[in-house]
Every structure is written in C-alpha cells, then in structure tokens.
Backbone as CSV, one residue per row, in Angstrom:
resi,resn,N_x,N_y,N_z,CA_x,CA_y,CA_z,C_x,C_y,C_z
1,UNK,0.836,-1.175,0.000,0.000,0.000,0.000,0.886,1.246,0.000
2,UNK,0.172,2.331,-0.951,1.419,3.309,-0.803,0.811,4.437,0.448
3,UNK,1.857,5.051,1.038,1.198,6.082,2.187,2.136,6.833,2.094
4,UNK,1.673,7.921,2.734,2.105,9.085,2.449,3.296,8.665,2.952
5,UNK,3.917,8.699,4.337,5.365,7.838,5.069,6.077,7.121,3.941
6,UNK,5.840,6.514,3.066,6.004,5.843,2.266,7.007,6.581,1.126
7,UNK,5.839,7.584,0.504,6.556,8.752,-0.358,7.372,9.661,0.301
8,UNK,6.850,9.813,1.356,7.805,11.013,2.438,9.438,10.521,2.398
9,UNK,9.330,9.199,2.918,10.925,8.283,2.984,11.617,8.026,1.796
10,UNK,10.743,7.782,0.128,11.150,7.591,-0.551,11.779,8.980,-1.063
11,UNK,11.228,10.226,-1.135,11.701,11.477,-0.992,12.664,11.807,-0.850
12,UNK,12.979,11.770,0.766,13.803,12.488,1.557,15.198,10.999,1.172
13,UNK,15.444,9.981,0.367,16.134,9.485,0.195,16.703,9.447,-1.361
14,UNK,15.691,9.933,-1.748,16.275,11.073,-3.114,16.999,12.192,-3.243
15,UNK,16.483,12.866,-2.287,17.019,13.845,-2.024,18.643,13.904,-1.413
16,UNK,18.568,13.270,-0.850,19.454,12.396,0.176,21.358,11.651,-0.963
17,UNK,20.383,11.247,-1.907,21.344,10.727,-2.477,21.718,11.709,-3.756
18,UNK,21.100,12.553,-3.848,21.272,13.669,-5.130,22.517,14.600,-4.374
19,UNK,21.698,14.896,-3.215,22.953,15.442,-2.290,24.202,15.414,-1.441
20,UNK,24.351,14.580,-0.884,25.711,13.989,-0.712,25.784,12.705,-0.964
21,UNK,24.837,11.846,-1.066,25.215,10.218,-1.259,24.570,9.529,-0.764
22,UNK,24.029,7.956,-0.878,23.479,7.186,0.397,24.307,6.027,0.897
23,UNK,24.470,5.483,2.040,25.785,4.670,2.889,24.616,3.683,2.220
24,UNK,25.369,2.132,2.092,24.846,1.324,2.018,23.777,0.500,2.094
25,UNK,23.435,0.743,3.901,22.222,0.424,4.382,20.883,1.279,3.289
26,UNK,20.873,2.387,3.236,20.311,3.286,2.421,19.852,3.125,1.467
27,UNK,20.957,2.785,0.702,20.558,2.352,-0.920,19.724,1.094,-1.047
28,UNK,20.140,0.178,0.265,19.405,-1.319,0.293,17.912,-0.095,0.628
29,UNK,17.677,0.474,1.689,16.598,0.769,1.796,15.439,1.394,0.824
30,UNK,16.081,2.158,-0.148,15.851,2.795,-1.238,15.138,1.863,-2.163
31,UNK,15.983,0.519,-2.151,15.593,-0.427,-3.233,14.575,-0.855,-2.820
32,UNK,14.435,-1.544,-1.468,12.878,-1.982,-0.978,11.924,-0.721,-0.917
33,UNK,12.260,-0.220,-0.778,10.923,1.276,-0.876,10.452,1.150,-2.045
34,UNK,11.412,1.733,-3.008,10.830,1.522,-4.605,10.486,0.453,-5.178
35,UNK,10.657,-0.767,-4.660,9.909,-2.020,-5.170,8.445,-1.981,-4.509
36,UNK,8.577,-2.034,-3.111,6.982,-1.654,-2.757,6.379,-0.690,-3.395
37,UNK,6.683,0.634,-3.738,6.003,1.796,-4.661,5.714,0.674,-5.737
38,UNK,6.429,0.376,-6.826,6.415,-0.341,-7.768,4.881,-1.239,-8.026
39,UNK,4.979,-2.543,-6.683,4.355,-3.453,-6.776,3.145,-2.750,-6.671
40,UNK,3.154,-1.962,-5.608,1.745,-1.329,-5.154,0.922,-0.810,-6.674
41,UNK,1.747,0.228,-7.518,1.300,0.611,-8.750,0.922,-0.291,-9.243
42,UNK,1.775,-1.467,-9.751,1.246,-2.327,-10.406,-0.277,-3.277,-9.901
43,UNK,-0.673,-3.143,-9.030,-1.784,-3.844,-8.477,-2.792,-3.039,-8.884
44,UNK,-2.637,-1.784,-8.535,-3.780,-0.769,-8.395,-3.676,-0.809,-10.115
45,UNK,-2.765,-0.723,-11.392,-3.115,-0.392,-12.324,-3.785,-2.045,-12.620
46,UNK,-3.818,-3.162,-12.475,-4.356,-4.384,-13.398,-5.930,-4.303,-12.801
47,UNK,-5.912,-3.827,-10.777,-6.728,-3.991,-10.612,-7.972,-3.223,-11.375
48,UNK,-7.424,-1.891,-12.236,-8.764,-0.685,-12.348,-8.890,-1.361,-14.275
49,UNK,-7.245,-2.186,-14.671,-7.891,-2.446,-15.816,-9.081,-3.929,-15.653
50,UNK,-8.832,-4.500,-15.185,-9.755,-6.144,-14.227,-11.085,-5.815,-14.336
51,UNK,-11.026,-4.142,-13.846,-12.411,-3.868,-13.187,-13.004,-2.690,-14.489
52,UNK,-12.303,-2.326,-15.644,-13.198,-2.063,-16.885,-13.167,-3.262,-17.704
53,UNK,-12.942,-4.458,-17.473,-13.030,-5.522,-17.941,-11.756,-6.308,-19.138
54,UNK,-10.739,-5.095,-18.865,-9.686,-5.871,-19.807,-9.291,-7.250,-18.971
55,UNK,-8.795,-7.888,-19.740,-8.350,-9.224,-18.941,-6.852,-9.298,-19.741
56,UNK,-5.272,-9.466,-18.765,-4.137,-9.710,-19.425,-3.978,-10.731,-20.274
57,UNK,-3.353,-10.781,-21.283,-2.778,-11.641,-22.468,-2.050,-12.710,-21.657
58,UNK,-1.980,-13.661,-21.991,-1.367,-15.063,-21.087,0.239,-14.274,-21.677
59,UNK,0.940,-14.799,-20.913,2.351,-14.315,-21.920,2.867,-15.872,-21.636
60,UNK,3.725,-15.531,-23.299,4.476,-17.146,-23.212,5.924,-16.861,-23.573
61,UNK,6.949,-17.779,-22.640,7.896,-17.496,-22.897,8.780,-17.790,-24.207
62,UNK,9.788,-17.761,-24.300,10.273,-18.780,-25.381,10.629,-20.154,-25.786
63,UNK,10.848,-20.573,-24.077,11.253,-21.676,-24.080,9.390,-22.254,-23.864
64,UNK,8.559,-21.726,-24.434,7.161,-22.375,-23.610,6.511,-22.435,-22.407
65,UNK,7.582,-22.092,-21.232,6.870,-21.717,-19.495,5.901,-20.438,-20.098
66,UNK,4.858,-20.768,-18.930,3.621,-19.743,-18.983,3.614,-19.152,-17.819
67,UNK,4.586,-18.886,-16.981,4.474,-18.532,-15.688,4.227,-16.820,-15.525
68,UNK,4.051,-16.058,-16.301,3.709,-14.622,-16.322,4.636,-13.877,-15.898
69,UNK,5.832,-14.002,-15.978,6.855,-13.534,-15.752,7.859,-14.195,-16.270
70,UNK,9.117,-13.346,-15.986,10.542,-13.256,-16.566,10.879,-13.698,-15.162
71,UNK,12.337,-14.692,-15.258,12.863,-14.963,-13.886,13.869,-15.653,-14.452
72,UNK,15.094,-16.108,-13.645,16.418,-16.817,-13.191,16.135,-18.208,-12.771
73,UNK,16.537,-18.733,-13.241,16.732,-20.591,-12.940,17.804,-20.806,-11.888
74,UNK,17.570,-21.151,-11.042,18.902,-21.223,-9.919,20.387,-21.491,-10.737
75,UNK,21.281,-21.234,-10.648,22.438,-21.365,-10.826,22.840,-20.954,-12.424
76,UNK,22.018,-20.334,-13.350,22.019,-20.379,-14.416,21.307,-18.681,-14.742
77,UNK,22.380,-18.277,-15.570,21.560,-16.549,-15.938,20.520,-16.846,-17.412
78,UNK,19.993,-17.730,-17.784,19.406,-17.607,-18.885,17.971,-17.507,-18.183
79,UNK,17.520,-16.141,-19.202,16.211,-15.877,-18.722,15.118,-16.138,-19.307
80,UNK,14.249,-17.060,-19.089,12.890,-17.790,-19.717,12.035,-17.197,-19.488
C-alpha cells in the first residue's frame, strides 16, 4: 500500500542521495521502498484495468513456461 510515510521516505532518500550520497544500508533501503512503490502501482493499475473488464494476455515465454513472468533458474543466468 502506498502512504504518504512511504513517499515522504522515498523522498527524503532522493534527495538524500542527489545530495551527498546514500551509505549502504540506504541504498538497500531505497531499493525496498521503490519495489513496494512499484508493486503497489502495479496492483492498483491491473486492478482498475480487471475492473473495466480488460483481462491480461497469457504471456508465453520462449522456451514455452507460462508462468507470467521473466525470472532466473537457480544457478544459471538464462532468462525464460
């Protein structure tokens, strides 16, 4: 869910890193912030298309997995 705290932190860690830099911990924090922003968007946008009745395209990979996403095979960078 996005909240205001949410944008406030993601903000002030923009800001943060435009201006002198962010230490490590930071940048890890940065990354989970903006993935939650991320996911959150993405819910709220399938949910409002769901609900004028588009329905997503199955996606298929190349190798044939239908899993709706792109991902990593343990030990191996080829992406299916």
């Amino acid at each position: 869910m996005i909240t205001d705290e949410l944008i406030q932190r993601i903000n002030e860690l923009a800001r943060k890193k435009k201006s002198q830099g962010l230490t490590p911990e930071e940048q890890v924090e940065q990354q989970k912030l903006y993935r939650i922003y991320l996911d959150a968007v993405k819910q709220q946008v399938t949910a409002q298309l769901e609900a004028a009745g588009i329905k997503p395209k199955a996606h298929v990979c190349q190798d044939g997995c239908t899993c709706h996403r792109h991902h990593l095979t343990s030990g191996d960078d080829t992406k299916h």
